[in-house]
N, C-alpha and C positions, 0 to 999 in steps of 0.2 A: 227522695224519701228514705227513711229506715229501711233498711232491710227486713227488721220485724219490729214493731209496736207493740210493746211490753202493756200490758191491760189486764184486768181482773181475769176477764174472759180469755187471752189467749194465753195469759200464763197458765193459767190452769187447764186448760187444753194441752197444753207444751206436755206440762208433767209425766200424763198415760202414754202421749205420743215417744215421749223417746223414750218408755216405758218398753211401749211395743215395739220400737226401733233395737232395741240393747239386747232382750230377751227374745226378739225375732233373730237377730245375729246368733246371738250366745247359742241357739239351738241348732240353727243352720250350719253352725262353726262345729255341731258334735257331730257329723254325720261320718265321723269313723269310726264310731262301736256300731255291735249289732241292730240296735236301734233306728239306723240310719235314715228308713225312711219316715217313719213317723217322726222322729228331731223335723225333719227335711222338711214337713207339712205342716206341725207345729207352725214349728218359725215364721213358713210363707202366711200363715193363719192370721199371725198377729203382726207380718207386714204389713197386709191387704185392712185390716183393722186400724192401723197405724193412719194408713193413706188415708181409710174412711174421715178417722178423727182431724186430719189435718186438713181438709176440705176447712172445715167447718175456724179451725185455729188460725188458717192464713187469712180468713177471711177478718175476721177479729182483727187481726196483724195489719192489716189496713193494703194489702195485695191486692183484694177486690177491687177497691177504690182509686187506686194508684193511677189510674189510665196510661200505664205502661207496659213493659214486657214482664212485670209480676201481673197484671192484671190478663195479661193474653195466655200464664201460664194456667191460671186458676182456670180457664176454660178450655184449657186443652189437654191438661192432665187427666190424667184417668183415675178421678176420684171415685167414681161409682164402684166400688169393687163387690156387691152385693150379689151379683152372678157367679163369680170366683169362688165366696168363703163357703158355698151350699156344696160344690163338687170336693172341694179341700176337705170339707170335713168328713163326709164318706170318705174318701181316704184314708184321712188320719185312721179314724174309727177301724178300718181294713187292716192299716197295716201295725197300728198299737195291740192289735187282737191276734196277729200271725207274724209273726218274725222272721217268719221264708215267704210275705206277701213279695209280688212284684208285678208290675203293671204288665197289664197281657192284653192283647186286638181285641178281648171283650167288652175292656172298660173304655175303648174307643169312645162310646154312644154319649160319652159324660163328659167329653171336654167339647163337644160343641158348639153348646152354648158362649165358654169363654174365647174359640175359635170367633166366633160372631162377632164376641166384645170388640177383641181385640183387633179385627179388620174394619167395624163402625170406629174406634179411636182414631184409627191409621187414615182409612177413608178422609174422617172431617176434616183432621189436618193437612194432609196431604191437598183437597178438592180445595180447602179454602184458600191455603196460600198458593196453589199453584192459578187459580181461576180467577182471584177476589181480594189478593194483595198488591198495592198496599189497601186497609180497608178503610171507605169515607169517612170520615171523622164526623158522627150525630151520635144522637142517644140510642138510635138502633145498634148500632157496631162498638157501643159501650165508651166511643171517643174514638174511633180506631185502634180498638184491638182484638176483635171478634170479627169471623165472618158468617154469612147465612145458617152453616152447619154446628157451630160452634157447642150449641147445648144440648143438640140430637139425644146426647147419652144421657138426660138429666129431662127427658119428656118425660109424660105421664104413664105412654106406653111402654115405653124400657124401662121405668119403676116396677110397673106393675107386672113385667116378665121376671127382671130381676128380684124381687122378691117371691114372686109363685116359685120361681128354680129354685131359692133358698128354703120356704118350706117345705118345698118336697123333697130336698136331699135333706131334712132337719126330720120328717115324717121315715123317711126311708133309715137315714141311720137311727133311729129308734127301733123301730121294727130290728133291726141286724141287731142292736142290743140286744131286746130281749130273745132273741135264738140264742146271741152268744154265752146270754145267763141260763138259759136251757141245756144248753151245747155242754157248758161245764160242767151242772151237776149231775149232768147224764153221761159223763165222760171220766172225767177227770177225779180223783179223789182225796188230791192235795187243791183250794184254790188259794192258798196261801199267798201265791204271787200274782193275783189277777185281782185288778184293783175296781172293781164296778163300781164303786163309788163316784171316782174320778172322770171316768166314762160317762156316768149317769148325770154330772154336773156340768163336763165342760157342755156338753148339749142342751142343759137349763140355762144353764149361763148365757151361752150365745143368743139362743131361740130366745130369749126375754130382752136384750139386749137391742138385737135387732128386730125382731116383732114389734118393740117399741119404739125405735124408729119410722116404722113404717105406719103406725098409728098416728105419730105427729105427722108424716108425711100425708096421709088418706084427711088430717083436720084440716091441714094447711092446702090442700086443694077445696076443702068445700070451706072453707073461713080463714083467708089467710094469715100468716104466725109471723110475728114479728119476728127478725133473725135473733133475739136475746131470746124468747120463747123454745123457739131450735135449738138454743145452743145446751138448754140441759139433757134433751135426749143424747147429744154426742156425750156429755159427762157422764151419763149413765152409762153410754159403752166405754168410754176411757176406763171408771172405775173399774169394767170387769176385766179389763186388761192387765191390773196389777193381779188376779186372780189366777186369769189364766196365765200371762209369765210367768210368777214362783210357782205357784202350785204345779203348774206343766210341766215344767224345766224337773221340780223333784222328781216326779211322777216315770220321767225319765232317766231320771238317774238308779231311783228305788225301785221299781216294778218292773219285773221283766214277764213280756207279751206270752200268750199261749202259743204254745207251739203247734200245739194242732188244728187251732180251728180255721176255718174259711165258712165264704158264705154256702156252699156243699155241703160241709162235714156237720150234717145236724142228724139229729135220731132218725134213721131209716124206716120208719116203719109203714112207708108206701114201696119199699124198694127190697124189703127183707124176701128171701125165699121161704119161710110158712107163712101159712094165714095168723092171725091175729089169737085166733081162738086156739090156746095150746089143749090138744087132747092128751099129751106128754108131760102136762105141766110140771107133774110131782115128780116125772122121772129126771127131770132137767134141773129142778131144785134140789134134788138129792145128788145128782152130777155136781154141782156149784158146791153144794155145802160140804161133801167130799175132799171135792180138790181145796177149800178155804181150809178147811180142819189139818189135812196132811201135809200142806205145801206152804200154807200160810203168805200167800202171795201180797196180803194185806200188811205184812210188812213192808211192804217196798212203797218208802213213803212220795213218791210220783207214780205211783199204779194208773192206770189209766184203764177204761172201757176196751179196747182193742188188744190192751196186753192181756185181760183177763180172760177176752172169747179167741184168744188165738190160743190159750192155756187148754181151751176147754174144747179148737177146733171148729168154733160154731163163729157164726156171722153176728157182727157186734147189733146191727136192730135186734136182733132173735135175745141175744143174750139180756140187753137193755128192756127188753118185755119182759119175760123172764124174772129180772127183779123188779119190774114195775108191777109187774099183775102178781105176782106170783107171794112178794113180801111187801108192798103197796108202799116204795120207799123209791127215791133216785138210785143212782151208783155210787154218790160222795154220803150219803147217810147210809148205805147200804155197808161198804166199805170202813167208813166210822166206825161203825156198830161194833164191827169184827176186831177194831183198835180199840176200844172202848171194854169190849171183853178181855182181848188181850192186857189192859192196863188194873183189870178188877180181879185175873187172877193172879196177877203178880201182889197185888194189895195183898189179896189174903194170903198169899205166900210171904208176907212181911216186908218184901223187898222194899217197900217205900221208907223203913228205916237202917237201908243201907246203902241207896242212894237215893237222889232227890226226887223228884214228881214229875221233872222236867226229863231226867235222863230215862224214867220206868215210859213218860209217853215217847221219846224220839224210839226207842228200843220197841217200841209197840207198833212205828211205823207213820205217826205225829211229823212234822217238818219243823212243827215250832208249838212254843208254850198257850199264841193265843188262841190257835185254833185249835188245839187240846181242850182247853178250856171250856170255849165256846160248845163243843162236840159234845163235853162230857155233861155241861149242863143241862142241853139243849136233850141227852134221852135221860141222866137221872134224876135231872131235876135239883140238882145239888153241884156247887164246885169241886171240885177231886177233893180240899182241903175238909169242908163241911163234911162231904162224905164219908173220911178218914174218920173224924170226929164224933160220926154218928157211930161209929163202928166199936168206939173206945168207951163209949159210954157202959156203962152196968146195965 
């Protein structure tokens, strides 16, 4: 026979697949900048995606059917990777968020599900052809190329394991999102280079991807699907695979990770030494507004939460109450604010017509024009430029 069987279905299957094959390379291939390990989990992301899709394309390809050693391959590869992509992506998600992440005996508890996989693949093969080869040539044994164990990985019960570990590590990294979006603006007071957006989609992306998989998978146990019925859930995850390759692949080349966060490093405020309730409140707000006024540390446009309370001597929860209760704002709006005044005295100092808008906000402590921008709209309610304009009027 072909080696592959060019059809409606499996060409267009082919397409996403060495979509995911070139952009799972390309990224594996960058794991010598700082990025390393996120490229690294990437790429294996949209291997194990690749494999999924190819299940389904060699199938098309007429492999299935062959009753040869393509047919013994499609039952003994390890198509199922649906156990794999739930741990991968907590990963990715870990180490795209911290750029001094590294795997430590705590993340132990997370590879053992794919431990599992991987000794069930090993096992079938190994039990069938050492016990049950050559295999009797009927329709049980596919013509002779399957043994007893052959589709173990492909039961109802290892679906339905395989998919519960994918939404709980789909469930789990979500949860670490929204800390890490908490994390920031309670920390950090440039997020100029931290891309939630990106974060927040490849997780939509996937979790809809495969969640609908497993929907055609839960119809076709209670009302079986004909394999052309199946084969658009695979199209549906092919398509997000040209999604996730480009946009991934930029995402690592343009965005570079925080460097502070971990799953630890979140606002302390079980761990602080006061109580919650400041009897000192006003003494500590006038400590803060002090040092902002004389030192102007809000210039320094990567300020961060830690550099401020080590300014000021005090424990970064204590400090992060402080501006939470005390001016009912984060640290990146709290910090803005203070760029924001710095950019409105220079206005009416005139300097805005002697140099541009962009140079009065980096000198203010701004990292860039759109987050300037945004800043500036977001407390006066106006763009710097409109502002300017309201000023000029009679």
């Amino acid at each position: 026979m072909m080696a592959f069987e060019f059809n409606i279905y499996s060409a267009f299957l082919l397409l996403p697949f060495s979509q995911a094959v070139l952009f799972g390379i390309l990224l594996i291939c960058k794991t010598g900048d700082k990025f390393k390990i996120s490229n690294l989990l990437l790429g294996i992301i949209l291997l194990m995606i690749g494999i999924k899709i190819a299940f389904w394309m060699l199938g098309f390809a007429g492999w299935y059917d062959s009753h040869d050693t393509y047919t013994s391959f499609m039952f003994y590869f390890p198509f199922n990777t649906i156990c794999l992509i739930g741990p991968l992506i907590y990963f990715y998600f870990l180490s795209a968020t911290n750029q001094n992440f590294k795997f430590k005996k705590k993340h132990a508890n997370h590879i053992w599900l794919p431990i599992i996989w991987a000794a069930v693949i090993l096992g079938k093969l190994s039990i069938d052809y050492i016990l049950y080869f050559p295999f009797p040539k009927n329709l049980y044994t596919q013509f002779g190329t399957k043994g007893p164990l052959a589709e173990i990985d492909k039961t109802m019960l290892f679906n339905l394991i395989s998919y519960g570990s994918f939404v709980y590590y789909l469930l789990l990294t979500f949860k670490s999102f929204y800390a890490y979006k908490q994390y920031a603006v309670q920390n950090l007071s440039s997020l100029e280079n931290l891309d939630f957006v990106w974060l927040r989609n490849i997780l939509l992306a996937l979790g809809t991807g495969l969640v609908l998989m497993f929907i055609y998978q839960l119809i076709n146990w209670v009302t079986p699907l004909s394999y052309k019925a199946d084969w658009y859930s695979y199209m549906f995850l092919g398509v997000l695979v040209y999604y996730l390759g480009i946009k991934g692949y930029m995402f690592q080349v343009a965005t570079k990770p925080a460097l502070y966060f971990t799953q630890r490093a979140k606002i302390d405020d079980d761990q602080s030494y006061e109580p919650k309730v400041f009897l000192d409140l006003p003494v500590r707000m006038s400590e803060l507004t002090k040092l902002l006024d004389q030192q102007k540390p809000y210039l320094i446009s990567e300020l961060t939460l830690n550099q401020l309370a080590s300014m000021m001597t005090l424990n970064s929860g204590i400090l992060s109450r402080v501006i939470n209760t005390g001016y009912n704002l984060n640290f990146n709006d709290f910090i803005n604010g203070y760029r924001i005044k710095e950019v409105l005295s220079k206005i009416d100092d005139q300097e805005h017509k002697k140099i541009t808008l962009l140079g009065i906000a980096l000198d203010s402590g701004f990292n860039s024009k759109a987050t300037f921008n945004r800043a500036f709209k977001k407390q006066m309610g106006k763009t710097p430029l409109e502002y300017i304009k309201s000023l000029e009027k009679p």
